[in-house]
VEXVEXRO-804153 format. One line per 2 residues: number of its first residue (from 1); for each residue z, y, x of C-alpha. Coordinates in nm, 4 decimals. Layout:
REM residues N
NUM	Z,Y,X ~ ...
END
This chain:
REM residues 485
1	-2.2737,18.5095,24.5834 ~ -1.9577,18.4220,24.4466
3	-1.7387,18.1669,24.6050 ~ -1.6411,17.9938,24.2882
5	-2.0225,17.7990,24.3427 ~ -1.8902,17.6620,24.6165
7	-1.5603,17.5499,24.4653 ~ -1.7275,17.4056,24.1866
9	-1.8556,17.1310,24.3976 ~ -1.5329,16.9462,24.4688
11	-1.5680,16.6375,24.3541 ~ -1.9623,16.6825,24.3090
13	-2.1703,16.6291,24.6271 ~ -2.4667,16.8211,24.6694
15	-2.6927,16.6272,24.5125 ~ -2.4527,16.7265,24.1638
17	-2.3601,16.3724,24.1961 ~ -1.9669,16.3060,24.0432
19	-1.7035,16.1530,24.3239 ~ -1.5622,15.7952,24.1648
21	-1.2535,15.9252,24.1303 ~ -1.3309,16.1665,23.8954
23	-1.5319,15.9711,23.6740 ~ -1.3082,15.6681,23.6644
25	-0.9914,15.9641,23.5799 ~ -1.2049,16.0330,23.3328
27	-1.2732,15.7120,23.1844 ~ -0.9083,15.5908,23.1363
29	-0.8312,15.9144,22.9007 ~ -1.0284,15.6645,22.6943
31	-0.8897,15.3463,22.6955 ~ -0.5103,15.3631,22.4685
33	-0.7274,15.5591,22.2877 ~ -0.9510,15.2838,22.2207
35	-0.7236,15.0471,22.1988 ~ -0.5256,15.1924,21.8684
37	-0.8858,15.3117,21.7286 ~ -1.0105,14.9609,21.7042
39	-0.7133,14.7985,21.5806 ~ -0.7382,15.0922,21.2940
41	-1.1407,15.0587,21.2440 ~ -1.1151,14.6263,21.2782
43	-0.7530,14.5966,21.0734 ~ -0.6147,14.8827,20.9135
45	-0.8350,14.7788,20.5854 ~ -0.7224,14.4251,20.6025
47	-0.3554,14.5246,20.7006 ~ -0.3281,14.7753,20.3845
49	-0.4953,14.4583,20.0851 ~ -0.3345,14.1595,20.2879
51	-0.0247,14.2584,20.4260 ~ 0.0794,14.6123,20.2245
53	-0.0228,14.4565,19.9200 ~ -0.2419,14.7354,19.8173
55	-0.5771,14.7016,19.6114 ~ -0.8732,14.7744,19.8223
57	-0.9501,15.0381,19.5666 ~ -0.6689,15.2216,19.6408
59	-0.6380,15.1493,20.0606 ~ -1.0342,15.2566,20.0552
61	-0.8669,15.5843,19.8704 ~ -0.6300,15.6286,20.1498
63	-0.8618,15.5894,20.4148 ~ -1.1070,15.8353,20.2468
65	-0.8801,16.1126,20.2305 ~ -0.7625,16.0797,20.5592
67	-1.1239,16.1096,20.6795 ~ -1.2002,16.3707,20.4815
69	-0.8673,16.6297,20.6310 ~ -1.0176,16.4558,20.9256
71	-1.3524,16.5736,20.8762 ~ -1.2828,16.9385,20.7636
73	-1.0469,17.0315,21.0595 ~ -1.2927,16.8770,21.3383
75	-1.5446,17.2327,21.3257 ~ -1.2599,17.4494,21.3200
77	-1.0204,17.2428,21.6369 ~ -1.3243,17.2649,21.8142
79	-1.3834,17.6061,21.7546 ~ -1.0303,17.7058,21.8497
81	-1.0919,17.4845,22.1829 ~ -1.3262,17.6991,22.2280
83	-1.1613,18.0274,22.2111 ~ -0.8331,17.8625,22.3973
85	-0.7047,18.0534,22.7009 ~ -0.4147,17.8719,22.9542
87	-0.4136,17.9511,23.2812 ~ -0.2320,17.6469,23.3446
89	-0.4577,17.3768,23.1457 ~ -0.7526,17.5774,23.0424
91	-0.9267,17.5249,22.7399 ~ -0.9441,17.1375,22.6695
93	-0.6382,17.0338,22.8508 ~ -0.3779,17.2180,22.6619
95	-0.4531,17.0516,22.3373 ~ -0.4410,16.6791,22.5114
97	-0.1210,16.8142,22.7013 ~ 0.0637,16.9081,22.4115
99	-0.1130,16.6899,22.1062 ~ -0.0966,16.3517,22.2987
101	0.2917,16.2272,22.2062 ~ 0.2761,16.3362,21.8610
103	-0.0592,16.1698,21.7637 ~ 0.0917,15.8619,21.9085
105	0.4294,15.8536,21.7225 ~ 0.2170,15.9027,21.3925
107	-0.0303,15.6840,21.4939 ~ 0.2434,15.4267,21.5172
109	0.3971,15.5232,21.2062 ~ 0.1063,15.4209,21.0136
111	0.1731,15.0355,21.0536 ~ 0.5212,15.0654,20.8865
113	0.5839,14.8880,20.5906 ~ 0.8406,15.0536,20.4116
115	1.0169,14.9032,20.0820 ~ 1.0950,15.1898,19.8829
117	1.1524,14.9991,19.5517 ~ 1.2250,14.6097,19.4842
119	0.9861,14.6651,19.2284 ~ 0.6227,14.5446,19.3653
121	0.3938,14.7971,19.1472 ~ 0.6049,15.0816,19.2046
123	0.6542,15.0098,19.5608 ~ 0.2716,15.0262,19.6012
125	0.2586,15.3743,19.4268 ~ 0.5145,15.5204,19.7155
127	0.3251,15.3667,19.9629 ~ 0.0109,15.4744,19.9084
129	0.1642,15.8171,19.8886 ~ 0.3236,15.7187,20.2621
131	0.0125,15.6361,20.4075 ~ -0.1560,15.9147,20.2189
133	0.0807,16.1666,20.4358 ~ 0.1026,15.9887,20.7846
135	-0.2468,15.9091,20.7842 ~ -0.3598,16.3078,20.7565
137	-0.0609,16.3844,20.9910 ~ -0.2252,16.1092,21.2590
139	-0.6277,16.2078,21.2246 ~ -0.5300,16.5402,21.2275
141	-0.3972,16.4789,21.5773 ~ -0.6016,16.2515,21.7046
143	-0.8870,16.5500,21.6461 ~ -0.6740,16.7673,21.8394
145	-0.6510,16.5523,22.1450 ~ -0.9701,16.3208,22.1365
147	-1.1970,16.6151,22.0424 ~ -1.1220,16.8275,22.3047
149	-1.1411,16.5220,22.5428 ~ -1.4805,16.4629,22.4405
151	-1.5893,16.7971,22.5227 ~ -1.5080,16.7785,22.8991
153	-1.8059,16.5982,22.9623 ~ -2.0776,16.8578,22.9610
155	-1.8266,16.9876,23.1628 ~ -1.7428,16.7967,23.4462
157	-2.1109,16.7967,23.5416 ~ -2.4479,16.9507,23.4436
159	-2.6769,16.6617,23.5564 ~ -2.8979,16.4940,23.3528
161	-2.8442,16.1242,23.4579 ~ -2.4880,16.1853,23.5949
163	-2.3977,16.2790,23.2416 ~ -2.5284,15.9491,23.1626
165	-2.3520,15.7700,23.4178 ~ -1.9926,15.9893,23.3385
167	-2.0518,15.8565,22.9548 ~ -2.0725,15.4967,23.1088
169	-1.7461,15.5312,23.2703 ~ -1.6325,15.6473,22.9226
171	-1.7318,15.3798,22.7507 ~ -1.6459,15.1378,22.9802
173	-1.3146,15.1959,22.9346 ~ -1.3428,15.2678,22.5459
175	-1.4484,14.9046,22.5038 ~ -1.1850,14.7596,22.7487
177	-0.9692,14.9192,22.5108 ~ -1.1320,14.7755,22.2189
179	-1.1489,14.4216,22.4154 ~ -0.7760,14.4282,22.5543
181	-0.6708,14.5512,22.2400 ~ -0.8408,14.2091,22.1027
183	-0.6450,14.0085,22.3542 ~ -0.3299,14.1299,22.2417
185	-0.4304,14.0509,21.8852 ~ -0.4675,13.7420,21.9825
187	-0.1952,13.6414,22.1570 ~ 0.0468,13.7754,21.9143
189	-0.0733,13.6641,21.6270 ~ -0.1029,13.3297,21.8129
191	0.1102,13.2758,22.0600 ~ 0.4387,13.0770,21.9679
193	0.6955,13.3582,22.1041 ~ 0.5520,13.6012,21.8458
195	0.4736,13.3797,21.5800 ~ 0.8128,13.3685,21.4212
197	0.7812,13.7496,21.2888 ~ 0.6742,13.8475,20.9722
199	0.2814,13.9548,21.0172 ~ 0.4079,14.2817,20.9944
201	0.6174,14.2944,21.2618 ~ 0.3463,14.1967,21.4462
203	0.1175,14.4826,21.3696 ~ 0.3993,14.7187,21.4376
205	0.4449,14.5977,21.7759 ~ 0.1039,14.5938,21.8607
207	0.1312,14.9364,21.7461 ~ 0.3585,15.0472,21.9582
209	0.2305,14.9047,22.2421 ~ -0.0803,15.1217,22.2347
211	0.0921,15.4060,22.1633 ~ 0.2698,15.3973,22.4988
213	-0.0781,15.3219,22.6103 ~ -0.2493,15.6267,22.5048
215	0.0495,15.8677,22.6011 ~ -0.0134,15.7039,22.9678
217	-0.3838,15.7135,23.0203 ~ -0.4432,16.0879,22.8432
219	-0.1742,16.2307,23.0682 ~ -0.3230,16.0563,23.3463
221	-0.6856,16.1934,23.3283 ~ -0.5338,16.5350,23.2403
223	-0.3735,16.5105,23.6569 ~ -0.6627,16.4252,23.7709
225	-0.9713,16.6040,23.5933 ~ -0.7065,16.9528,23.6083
227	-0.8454,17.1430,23.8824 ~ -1.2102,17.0834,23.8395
229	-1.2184,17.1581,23.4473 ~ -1.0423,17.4927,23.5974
231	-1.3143,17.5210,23.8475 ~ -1.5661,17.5101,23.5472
233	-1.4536,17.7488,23.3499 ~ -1.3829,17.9811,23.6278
235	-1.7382,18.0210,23.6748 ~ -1.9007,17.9699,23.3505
237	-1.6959,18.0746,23.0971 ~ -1.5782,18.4354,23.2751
239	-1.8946,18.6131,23.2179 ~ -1.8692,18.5276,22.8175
241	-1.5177,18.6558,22.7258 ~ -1.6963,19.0009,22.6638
243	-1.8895,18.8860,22.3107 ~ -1.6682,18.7170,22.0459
245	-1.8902,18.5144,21.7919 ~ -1.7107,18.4706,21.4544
247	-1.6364,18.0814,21.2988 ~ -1.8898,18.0884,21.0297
249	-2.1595,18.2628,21.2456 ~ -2.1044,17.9726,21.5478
251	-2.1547,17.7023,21.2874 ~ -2.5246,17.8637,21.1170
253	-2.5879,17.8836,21.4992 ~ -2.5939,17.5046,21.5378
255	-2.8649,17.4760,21.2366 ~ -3.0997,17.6558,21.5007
257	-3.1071,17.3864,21.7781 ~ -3.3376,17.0904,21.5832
259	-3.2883,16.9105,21.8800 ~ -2.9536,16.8654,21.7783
261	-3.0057,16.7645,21.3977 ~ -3.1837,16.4689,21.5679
263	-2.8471,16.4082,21.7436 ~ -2.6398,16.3746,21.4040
265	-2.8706,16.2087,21.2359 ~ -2.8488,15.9274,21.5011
267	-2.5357,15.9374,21.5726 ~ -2.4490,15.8826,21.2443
269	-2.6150,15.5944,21.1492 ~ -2.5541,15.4137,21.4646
271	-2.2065,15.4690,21.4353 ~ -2.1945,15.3811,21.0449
273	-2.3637,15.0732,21.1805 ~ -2.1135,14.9920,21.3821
275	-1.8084,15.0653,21.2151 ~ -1.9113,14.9233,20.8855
277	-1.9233,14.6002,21.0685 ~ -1.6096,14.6494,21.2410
279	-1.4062,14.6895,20.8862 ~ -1.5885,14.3844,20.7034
281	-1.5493,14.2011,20.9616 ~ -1.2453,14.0539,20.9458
283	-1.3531,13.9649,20.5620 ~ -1.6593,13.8057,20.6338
285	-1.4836,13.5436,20.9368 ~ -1.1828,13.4230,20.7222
287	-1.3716,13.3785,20.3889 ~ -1.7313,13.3291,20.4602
289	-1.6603,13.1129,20.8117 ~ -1.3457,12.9708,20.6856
291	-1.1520,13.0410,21.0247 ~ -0.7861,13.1534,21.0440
293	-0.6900,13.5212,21.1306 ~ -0.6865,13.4439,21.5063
295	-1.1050,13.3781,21.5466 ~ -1.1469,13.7682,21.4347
297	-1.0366,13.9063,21.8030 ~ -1.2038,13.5576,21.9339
299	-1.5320,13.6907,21.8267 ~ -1.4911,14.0450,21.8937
301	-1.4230,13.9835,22.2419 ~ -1.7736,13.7837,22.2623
303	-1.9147,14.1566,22.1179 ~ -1.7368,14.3245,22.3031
305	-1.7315,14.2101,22.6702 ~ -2.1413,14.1696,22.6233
307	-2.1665,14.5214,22.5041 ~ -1.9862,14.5978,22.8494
309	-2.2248,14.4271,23.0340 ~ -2.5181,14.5416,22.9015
311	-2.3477,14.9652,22.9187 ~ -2.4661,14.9454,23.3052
313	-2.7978,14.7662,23.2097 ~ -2.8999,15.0316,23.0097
315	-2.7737,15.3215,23.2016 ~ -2.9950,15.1721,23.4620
317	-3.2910,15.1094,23.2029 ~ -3.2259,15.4467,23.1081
319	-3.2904,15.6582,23.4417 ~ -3.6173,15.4521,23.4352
321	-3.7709,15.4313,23.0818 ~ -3.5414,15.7366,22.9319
323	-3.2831,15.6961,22.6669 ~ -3.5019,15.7120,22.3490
325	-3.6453,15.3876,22.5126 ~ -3.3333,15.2409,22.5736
327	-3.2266,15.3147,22.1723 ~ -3.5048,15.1477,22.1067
329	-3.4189,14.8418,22.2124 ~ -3.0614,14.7872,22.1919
331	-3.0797,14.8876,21.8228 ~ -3.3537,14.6405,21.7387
333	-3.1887,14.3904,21.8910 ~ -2.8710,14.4527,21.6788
335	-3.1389,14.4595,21.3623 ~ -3.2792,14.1150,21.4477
337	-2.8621,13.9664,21.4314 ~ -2.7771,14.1142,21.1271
339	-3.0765,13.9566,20.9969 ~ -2.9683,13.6205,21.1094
341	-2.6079,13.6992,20.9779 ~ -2.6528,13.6890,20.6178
343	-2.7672,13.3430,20.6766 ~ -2.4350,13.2000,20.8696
345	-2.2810,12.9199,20.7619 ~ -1.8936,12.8097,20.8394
347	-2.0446,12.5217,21.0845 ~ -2.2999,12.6808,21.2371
349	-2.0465,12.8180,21.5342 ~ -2.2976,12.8412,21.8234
351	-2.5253,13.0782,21.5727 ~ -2.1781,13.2612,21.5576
353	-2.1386,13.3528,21.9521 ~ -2.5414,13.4013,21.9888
355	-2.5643,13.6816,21.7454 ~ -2.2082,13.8154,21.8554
357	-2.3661,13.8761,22.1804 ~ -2.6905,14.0248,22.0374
359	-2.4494,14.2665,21.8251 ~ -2.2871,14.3654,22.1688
361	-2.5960,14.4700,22.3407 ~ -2.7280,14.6981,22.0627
363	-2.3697,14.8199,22.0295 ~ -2.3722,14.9270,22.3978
365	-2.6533,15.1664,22.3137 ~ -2.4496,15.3112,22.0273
367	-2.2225,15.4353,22.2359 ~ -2.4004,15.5496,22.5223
369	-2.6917,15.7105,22.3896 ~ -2.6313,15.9454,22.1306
371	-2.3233,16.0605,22.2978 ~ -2.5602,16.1460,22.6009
373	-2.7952,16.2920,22.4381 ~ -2.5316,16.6002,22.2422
375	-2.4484,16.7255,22.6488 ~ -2.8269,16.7989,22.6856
377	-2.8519,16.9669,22.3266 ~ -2.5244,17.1763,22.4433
379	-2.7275,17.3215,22.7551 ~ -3.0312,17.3981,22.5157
381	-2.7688,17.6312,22.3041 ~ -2.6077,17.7955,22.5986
383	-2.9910,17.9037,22.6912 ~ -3.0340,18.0320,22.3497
385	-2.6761,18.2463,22.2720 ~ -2.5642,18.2500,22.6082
387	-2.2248,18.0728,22.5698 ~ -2.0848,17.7419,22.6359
389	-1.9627,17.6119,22.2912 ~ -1.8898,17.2228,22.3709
391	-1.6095,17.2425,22.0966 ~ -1.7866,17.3444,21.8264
393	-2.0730,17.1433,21.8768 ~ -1.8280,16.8046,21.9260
395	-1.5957,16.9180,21.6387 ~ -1.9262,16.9508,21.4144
397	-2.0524,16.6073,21.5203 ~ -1.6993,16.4265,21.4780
399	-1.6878,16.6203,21.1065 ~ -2.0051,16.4863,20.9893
401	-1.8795,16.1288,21.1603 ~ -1.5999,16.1232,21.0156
403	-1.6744,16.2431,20.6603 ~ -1.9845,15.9410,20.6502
405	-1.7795,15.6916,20.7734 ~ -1.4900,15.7835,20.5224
407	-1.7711,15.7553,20.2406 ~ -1.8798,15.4418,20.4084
409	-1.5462,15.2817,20.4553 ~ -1.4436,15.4004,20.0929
411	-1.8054,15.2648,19.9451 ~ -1.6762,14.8957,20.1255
413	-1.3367,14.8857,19.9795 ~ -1.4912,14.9649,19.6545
415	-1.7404,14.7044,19.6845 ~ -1.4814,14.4733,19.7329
417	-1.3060,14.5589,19.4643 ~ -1.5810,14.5943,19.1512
419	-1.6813,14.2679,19.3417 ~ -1.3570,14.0763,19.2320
421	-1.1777,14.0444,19.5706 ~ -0.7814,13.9917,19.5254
423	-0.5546,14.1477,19.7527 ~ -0.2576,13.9691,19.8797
425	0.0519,13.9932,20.1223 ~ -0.0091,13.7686,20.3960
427	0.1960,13.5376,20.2627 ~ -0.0627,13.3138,20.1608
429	-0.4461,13.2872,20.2088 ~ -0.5937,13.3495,19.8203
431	-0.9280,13.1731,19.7113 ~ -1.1673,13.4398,19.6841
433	-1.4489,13.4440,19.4101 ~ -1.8145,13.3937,19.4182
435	-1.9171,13.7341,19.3211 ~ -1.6317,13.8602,19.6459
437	-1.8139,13.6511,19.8881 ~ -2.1720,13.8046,19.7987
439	-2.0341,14.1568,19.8343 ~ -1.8981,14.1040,20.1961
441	-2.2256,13.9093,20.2862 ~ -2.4533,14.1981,20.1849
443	-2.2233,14.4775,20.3325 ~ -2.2080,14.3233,20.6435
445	-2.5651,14.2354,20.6578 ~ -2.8476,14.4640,20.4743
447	-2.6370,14.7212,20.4507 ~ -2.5451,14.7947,20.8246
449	-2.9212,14.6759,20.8620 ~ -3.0284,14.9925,20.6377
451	-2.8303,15.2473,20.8754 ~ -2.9653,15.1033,21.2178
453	-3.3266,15.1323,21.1061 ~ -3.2714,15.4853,21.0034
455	-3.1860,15.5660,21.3431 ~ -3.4255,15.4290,21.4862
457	-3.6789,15.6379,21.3166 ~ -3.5274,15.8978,21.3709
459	-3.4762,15.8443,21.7256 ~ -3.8688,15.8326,21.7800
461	-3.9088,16.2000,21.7337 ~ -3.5890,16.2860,21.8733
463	-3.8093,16.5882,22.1099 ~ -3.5654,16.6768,22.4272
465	-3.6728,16.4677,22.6996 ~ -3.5550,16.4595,23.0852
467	-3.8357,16.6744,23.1569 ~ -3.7185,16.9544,22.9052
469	-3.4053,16.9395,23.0224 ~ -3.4710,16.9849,23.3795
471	-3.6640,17.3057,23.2288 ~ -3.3582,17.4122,23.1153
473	-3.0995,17.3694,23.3657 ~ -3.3321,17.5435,23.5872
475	-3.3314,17.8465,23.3843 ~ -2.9443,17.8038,23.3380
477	-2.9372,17.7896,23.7472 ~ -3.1081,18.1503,23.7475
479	-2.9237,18.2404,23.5161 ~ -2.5463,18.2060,23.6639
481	-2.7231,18.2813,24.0026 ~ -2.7950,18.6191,23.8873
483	-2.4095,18.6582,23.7102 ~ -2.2278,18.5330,24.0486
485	-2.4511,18.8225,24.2992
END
């Protein structure tokens, strides 16, 4: 048999159970990544109408067309992942190596203000234009380098519950990053050495801050994941250089594995859940609570730290009840406090941090779940055509992500907008109508509501269980048993 079996299992004992190390080098690629993502998803929205100055029609226009590039290129990056050949960094590496400083420079560059005219309305017309350009420079790198990052984890192991428990690591880092990013908010939009700059100034340093971040943590998984990715490929992706599968062909492939429509279908709607929330709700705590600027990262912290918590309860629940049960509950729960949200009032603070923490544990299952469940669909289409195409099946799933979440985020600021909300430049807090306040209520209540229940049906029939997927790894075994004789 060939020797590469046996090389595989560095850093994999032999029960195909992952080494720390590994998974924890794994899970800081994650975490600058995080941290500029949810300062983007959380203020980017509220940075363009209340610092920039621009409508919301227009900064929901800027943010859709950056999701949309976003969207298109995702199939075809991870396609070219896919087909990528370095001897040096393999497949997935090389586009992290080399994507990583340029995604944060532009990345940073989109929380410049620039004055191009002293007049206000023409000034807005450039910078729409501005943001228009860096932001499809920036998504169009951050698909280069967090797509193919994604894709390692079907990767770095083929077992059912370690996947689970790799994905844990991931997201435990992912909402560090998304909680330390939160501190920082905090403390600079609070804290009296920082409180002297303009509120744009203080966006661009927390910019820059996670830049330097990302560029760190990326470079520092690549080190450390290196030689086992390598390993990988050396042994499963040698035997497959002999058929080439054309673009268009891969992508009517994917149509053939129902398992994974399941997989889109609730990935998307828990993820338009959660990100729908995440832009309104900076809106919905400074003019439906009536708290200053500095409660948003307050709040999300409560959301956030519970939905780390409750990551390790449910990867436990999980290897016991299976992830479908799992969804289950964590989504319901996150149902039942969007419920009680439309009902908040500005005193009823206690309410607040109770339904904060019921939004964190059905968040937890947003990210751990569905993410989980596209390794196993991956394995079901390497049985079926006889190649491992993580790329293409992540870029497909980030397309469709990104191109509902654009709608969704575009279908927000235009709420806001035909609802009579007035955008402003952080000078001053402006009184908000009647008919402004409804529109953020129902957006960040029956609307996210709508998404999560959708999912949730969906979820029931979702048909690849542990059981089927122990069928299939089995016949995968045989399978590279009889290529390495």
């Amino acid at each position: 048999m060939n020797n590469n079996i046996n090389n595989y299992h560095n850093g994999e004992n032999s029960n195909g159970k992952l080494d720390f190390t590994t998974k924890l080098s794994y899970g800081i690629g994650t975490l600058g990544q995080s941290m500029a993502g949810n300062m983007t998803a959380i203020f980017m929205l509220t940075f363009f109408t209340n610092v920039a100055g621009i409508s919301p029609g227009l900064a929901g226009a800027i943010l859709l067309i950056g999701k949309v590039w976003d969207a298109v290129n995702d199939p075809l990056i991870g396609w070219l992942s896919d087909q990528t050949k370095s001897l040096r960094w393999g497949r997935r590496l090389s586009w992290i190596v080399y994507g990583t400083i340029p995604f944060a420079l532009f990345r940073f560059l989109q929380w410049l203000v620039p004055s191009f005219n002293q007049n206000q309305n023409s000034n807005v017309g450039l910078l729409f234009w501005y943001y228009v350009v860096i932001g499809i420079i920036a998504e169009a790198l951050f698909t280069a380098v967090s797509l193919p990052y994604g894709a390692m984890t079907p990767e770095l192991t083929q077992d059912y519950d370690e996947r689970t428990s790799l994905n844990s690591f991931r997201f435990t880092f992912s909402i560090i990053g998304e909680i330390s990013s939160l501190i920082l908010v905090q403390i600079i939009f609070s804290h009296p050495i920082f409180t002297n700059l303009q509120i744009k100034n203080q966006y661009l340093l927390l910019a820059g801050i996670f830049s330097v971040v990302t560029i760190i943590c990326l470079y520092w998984c690549v080190w450390q994941t290196r030689d086992r990715l390598l390993l990988f490929e050396k042994q499963h992706i040698h035997n497959q250089e002999l058929e080439h599968i054309p673009f268009t062909e891969q992508l009517k492939n994917l149509w053939d594995n129902k398992p994974f429509l399941f997989v889109i279908i609730i990935f998307l709607c828990s993820w338009l859940g959660a990100n729908i929330t995440a832009t309104i709700f900076p809106y919905f705590v400074i003019y439906l609570m009536k708290l200053p600027p500095s409660h948003i990262p307050q709040l999300m912290i409560v959301v956030q730290v519970t939905a780390l918590i409750m990551l390790y309860c449910w990867s436990y629940l999980s290897k016991e009840y299976g992830r479908k049960s799992v969804y289950f509950l964590g989504i319901g729960i996150w149902i039942i406090a969007s419920f009680g949200i439309f009902f908040l009032q500005p005193q009823q603070m206690y309410v607040t941090y109770l339904l904060c923490v019921m939004v964190g544990c059905g968040l937890s299952t947003a990210y751990l779940i569905p993410w989980s469940m596209i390794t196993d669909v991956i394995d079901l289409d390497e049985l079926n055509h006889g190649q491992r195409r993580e790329g293409i099946f992540y870029g497909f799933v980030v397309f469709l992500q990104k191109l509902v979440l654009a709608l969704g985020i575009f279908l927000v600021s235009y709420g806001l907008e035909i609802s009579g909300f007035q955008a402003g430049t952080g000078e001053t807090l402006i009184v908000q109508p009647e008919s402004a306040l409804l529109g953020i209520r129902l957006v960040i209540s029956p609307l996210t509501m709508i998404f999560l229940i959708l999912g949730l049906l969906v979820n029931y029939f979702y048909p690849l269980t542990r059981e089927i997927h122990a069928e299939i790894m089995l016949q995968l075994k045989e399978r590279h048993h009889q290529d390495n004789v």
